[in-house]
N, C-alpha and C positions, 0 to 999 in steps of 0.2 A: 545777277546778270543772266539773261536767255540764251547769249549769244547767238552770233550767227552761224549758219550750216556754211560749209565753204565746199562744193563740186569743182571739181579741177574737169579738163576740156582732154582728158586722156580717154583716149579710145583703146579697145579691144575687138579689131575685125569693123562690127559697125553700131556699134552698141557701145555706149559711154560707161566706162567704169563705176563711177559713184552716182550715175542715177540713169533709171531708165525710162523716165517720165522727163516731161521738157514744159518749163512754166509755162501757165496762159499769158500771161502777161510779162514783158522783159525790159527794162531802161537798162537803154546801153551808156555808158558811160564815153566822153570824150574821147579818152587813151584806146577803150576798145575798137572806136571806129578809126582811129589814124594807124592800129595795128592790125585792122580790118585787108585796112587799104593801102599798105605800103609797099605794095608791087610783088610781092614776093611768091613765088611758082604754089609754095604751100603753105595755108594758113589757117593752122587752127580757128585762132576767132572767128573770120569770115568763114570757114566750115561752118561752125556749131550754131553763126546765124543764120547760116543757109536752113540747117537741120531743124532750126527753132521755127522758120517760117513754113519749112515743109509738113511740121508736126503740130503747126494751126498759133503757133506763138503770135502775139503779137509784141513788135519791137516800138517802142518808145524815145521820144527824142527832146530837148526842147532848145529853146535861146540859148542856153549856156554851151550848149553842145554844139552850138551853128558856130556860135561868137570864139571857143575856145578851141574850132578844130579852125578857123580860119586865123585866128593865131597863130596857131601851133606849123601851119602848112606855112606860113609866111616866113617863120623865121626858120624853117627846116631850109628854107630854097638860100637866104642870108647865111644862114649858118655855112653853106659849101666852100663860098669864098672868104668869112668870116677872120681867119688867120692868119691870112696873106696881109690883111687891112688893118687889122688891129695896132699894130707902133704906132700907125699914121692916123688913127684915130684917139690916139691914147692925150688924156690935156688932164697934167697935175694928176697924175698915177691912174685914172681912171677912163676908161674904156666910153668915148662920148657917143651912142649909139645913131642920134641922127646921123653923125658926122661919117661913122662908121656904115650907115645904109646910103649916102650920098655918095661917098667915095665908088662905093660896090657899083651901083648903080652908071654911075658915072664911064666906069669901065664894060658894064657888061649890060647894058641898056637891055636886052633880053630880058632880062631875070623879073620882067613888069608882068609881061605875056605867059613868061612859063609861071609865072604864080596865078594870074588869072587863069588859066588855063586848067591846073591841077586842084585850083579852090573850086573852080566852079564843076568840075568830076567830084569831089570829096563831098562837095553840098548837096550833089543830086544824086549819090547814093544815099545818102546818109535820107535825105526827104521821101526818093521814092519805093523806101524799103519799110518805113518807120511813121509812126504818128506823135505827130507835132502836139505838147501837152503847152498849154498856157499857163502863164501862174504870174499874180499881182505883186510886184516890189512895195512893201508898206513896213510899217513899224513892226507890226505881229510877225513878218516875214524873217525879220532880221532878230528879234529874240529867239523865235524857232530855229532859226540855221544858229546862233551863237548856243544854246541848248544842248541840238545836235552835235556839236562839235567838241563839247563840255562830257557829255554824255560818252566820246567815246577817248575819253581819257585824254583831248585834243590834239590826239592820232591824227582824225579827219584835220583838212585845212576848210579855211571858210569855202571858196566853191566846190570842193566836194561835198560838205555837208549842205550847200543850196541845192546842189543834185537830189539827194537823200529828199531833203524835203519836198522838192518838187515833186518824186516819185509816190511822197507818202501822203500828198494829195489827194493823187487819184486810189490811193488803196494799194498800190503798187509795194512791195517788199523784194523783188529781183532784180539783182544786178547785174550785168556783163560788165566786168572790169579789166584795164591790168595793175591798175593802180592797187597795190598791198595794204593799205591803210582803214581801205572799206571793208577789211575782217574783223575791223574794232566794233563795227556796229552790234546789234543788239535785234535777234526775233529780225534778220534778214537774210536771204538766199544770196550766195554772193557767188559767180561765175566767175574762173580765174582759169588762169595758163600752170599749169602744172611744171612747181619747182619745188627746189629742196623746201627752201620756208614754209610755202603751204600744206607740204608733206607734214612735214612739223605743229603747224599750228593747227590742222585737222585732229591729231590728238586729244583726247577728252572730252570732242564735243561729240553730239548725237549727230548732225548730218545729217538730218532730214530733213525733207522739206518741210520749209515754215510756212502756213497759212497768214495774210495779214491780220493783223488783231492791234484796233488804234489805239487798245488800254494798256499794252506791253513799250509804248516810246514813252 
């Protein structure tokens, strides 16, 4: 195994710890753009993308990113009232989710607006910051992401290793994550928030930057 280099987003003054070079190229992952953008006064992520764009990075995005941060913001805004509703959605022990978004709804007719509202902010950072990468759903598509996912000990879940793949399309090997499981990979640059675990798993490896090389997947 090559493994991957893992760079944690810890600073010193204005200079990053574990590197002082910032890739040409960066696919950000889902998790990183919804922790990008979670309102918060201070934020690493959206720091070090800022830092990436100022220092000539280009950031990377594609479908899965659009489809699974518009997910993810939907059922953030469900989730608030989520607990309150739950008995009254519960049929033969389990939790009936339409039943459970109709109720919400019902009571809080807003929560339609404040989701369009904050989708459509999350989708146009995420667009006007980032290049939109294509890639064809086919046979060949889904043996390579089952592959990738095999490959890393089936740590990755299947849309994280469709991510991988779509990245190693374009020649792409860096990551922006906060997702842990993309340190399983192999001969890739993996971008992460600085914690104990990565403290840990940075151990043994070299930690430098990897060059893409399509005969190392």
């Amino acid at each position: 195994m090559n493994q991957a280099s893992i760079f944690t987003l810890q600073k010193s003054g204005n200079i990053y710890e574990d590197s002082d070079t910032f890739p040409s190229e960066l696919y950000v992952d889902t998790s990183a753009w919804i922790t990008a953008y979670n309102g918060k006064s201070y934020n690493p992520v959206r720091e070090f993308m800022g830092d990436c764009l100022n220092n000539n990075t280009t950031l990377y995005h594609s479908e899965m990113v659009l489809s699974e941060a518009v997910h993810v913001n939907e059922k953030a805004h469900y989730d608030i009232y989520a607990d309150e509703y739950i008995p009254r959605a519960r049929r033969h022990g389990n939790v009936n989710q339409k039943k459970l978004r109709e109720l919400i709804r019902r009571d809080h007719p807003e929560i339609l607006d404040n989701i369009r509202v904050s989708q459509n902010q999350l989708l146009h950072n995420i667009r006007t910051s980032s290049i939109f990468l294509e890639y064809e759903a086919n046979e060949e598509m889904v043996e390579e992401v089952l592959r990738i996912q095999q490959a890393s000990g089936n740590l990755l879940g299947v849309n994280d290793a469709k991510h991988v793949y779509i990245a190693r399309q374009y020649g792409i090997n860096s990551f922006l994550t906060t997702d842990r499981d993309f340190i399983a990979l192999d001969n890739d640059n993996i971008y992460v928030l600085r914690n104990e675990k990565y403290i840990q798993e940075k151990i043994g490896r070299n930690n430098v930057f990897l060059e893409f090389d399509a005969n190392k997947y």
